[in-house]
Residue, then its C-alpha position, 0 to 999 in steps of 0.5 A: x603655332x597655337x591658336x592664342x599666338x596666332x590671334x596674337x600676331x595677327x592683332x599685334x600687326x593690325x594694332x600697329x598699322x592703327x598705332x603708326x596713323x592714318x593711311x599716308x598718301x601714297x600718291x599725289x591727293x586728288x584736288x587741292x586737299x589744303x587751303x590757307x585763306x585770309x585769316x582760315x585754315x582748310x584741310x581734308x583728310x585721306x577720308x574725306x573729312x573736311x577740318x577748319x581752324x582760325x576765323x571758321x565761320x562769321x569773321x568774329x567766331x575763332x577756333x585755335x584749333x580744328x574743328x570738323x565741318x562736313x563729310x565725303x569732301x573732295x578739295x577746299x579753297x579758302x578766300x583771301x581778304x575777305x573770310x569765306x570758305x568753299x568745298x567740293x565734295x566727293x559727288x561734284x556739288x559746292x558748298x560754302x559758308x562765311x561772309x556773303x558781303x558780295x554775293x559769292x555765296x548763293x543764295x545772295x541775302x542783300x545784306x551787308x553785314x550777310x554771314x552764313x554760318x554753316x555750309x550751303x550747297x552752291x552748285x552741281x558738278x564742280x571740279x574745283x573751286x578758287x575762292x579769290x578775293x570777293x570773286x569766285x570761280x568754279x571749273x566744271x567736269x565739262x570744263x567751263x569756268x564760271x564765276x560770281x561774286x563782287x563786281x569787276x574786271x577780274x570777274x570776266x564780264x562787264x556787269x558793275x553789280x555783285x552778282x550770285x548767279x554764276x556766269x560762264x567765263x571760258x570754255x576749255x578750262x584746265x586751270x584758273x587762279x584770281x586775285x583782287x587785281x585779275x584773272x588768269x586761266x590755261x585751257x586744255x591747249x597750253x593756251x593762257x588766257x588773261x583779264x582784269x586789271x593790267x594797269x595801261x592796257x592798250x584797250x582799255x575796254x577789253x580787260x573785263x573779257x579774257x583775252x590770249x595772253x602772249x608766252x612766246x618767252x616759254x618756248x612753247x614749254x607746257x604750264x603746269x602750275x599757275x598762280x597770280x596776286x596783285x599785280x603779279x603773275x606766276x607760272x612754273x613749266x613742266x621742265x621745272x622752271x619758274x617764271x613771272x611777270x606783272x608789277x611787284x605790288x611793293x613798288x606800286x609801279x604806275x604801269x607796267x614796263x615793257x620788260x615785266x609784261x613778258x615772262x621772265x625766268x626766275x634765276x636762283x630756283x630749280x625743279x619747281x613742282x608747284x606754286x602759292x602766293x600770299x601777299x608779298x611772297x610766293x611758297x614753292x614746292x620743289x618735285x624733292x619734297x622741300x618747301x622754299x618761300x620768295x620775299x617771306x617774313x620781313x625780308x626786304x624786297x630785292x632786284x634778285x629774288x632771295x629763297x629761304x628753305x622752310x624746315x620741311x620734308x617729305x611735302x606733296x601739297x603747299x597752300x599760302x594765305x594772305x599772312x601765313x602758309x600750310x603744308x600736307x606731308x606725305x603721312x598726313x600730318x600738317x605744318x602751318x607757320x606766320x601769322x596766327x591771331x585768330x588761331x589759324x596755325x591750329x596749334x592751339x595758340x594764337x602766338x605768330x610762329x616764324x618756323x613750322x608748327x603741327x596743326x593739332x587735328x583732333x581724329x589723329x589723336x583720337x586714332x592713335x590713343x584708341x589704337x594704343x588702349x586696344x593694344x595695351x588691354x588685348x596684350x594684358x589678356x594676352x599675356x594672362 
């Protein structure tokens, strides 16, 4: 075989892994590599390039499409009612930007119009952030969760002030999810721990402090997944099940009965992988790579749950907003459906989708019309 056909099969292979994209994940991504938030957009890409779209900096600047925000970062999580954003980077430090009303991101300016624009570096040695809903909480490496941010009883103290000085929560943390009614974490024990509001508690003054949470009704399953909204608890088990508790925020229950304060078995939904929710609907990921939704859209609430399967295959990570959802596939491409006034379906558009859409991330454009024009001019010598 000649030199020149040699050098020619050689580019044509490389030429092909570039034209055929980034590096698909070929394992499950370290850290949550996509968030959806109130009214933002997160993802970060296989080399750690952190992409935002929708509401990306002061609650009044919108990009319909991604726009690049820093490097070398690990995971995101992207607030709930108010527009805030976090990331941990590859070295363990915290970064965030957005609105500072509340103090959840450091350091506190007194202000209540305070927005910071650009990412500042918050803490040291963080394994994952949860952004919540004004409250922020951050596990460490050495397992400790810490939080900060607006005052009350989902921030695990008993301090009535914002707060930007994080304080120590727990010790022993493997998982934490908060919302604007209440906190939930697992320790590395399989323990479930609860605090904030729990509507008629029978002491009133320990919701402010986590208390160990009775899951009798899991038969000592181990939880993998956990995620919480108002008023509402979700836990999925390592055999695949789904469970929930607490008041359906739609029916604005007064207290919560006896029946709804212990898990109850979700009927209806099998080999549950993971778990999202947004305001009124919960996203699920099945272990197959399919993605259902509970209550989403404008389905009516029911006393039997109604699934609908959304038109996507091959997903490994799920992320839901307040009023849209995203979903990372196994080739590193991103789908985004609902809600999209301020751009965060990153299409380019600002029209509502009821169906998936491809976020339009700049860099994978990029690669693959570089890849193509090398191709295209080295063939032409080539063949010459």
């Amino acid at each position: 075989m000649s030199p020149h056909r040699t050098s020619l099969i050689s580019f044509l292979l490389i030429a092909f892994l570039l034209i055929a994209g980034k590096p698909a994940y070929a394992n499950e991504p370290v850290g949550k590599r996509l968030s959806a938030g109130a009214t933002q957009s997160l993802y970060v890409d296989p080399e750690g390039q952190l992409w935002a779209w929708g509401n990306v900096t002061n609650g009044k600047k919108k990009s319909v499409k991604p726009v690049k925000i820093m490097d070398n970062a690990k995971s995101v999580s992207a607030s709930t009612g108010v527009s805030y954003s976090y990331a941990v980077k590859k070295d363990g430090t915290a970064w965030a930007w957005g609105d500072n009303t509340f103090g959840q991101i450091m350091p506190n300016t007194n202000s209540s119009t305070a927005y910071i624009s650009r990412p500042v570096k918050v803490m040291d040695n963080v394994r994952i952030i949860e952004s919540g809903n004004a409250t922020v909480f951050a596990i460490k490496n050495d397992n400790t969760l810490w939080g900060w941010g607006a005052p009350g009883r989902r921030r695990g103290d008993i301090i009535h002030a914002n707060s930007s000085v994080p304080s120590k929560v727990l010790d022993n943390v493997a998982m934490a999810s908060t919302s604007i009614s209440h906190t939930i974490a697992v320790d590395e024990d399989n323990v479930f721990w609860g605090w904030g509001d729990n509507r008629c508690p029978s002491y009133p003054e320990k919701r402010h402090l986590p208390l160990k949470v009775n899951l009798d009704a899991l038969g000592g399953r181990k939880i993998t997944s956990i995620s919480n909204t108002m008023g509402q608890t979700f836990a999925v088990t390592s055999d695949g099940l789904l469970w929930q508790w607490g008041a359906d925020r739609r029916t604005h229950r007064t207290c919560l009965t006896d029946n709804m304060i212990r898990p109850v078995h979700m009927q209806g939904i099998d080999h549950v992988k993971a778990i999202a929710p947004g305001k009124d609907y919960l996203l699920i990921l099945k272990k197959d790579g399919t993605v259902w939704s509970w209550n989403w859209a404008k389905s009516p609430l029911r006393h039997i749950p109604k699934y609908r399967q959304i038109p996507l295959t091959g997903i490994i990570e799920i992320a839901a907003g307040d009023h849209h959802f995203l979903a990372l596939k196994k080739d590193g491409t991103v789908w985004a459906t609902g809600a999209n006034q301020y751009g965060q379906l990153g299409n380019g558009s600002t029209k509502y989708s009821d169906v998936p859409v491809k976020v339009e991330l700049p860099q994978q454009m990029i690669w693959h019309q570089t890849a193509m024009d090398l191709f295209a001019e080295y063939a032409g010598v080539m063949i010459d």
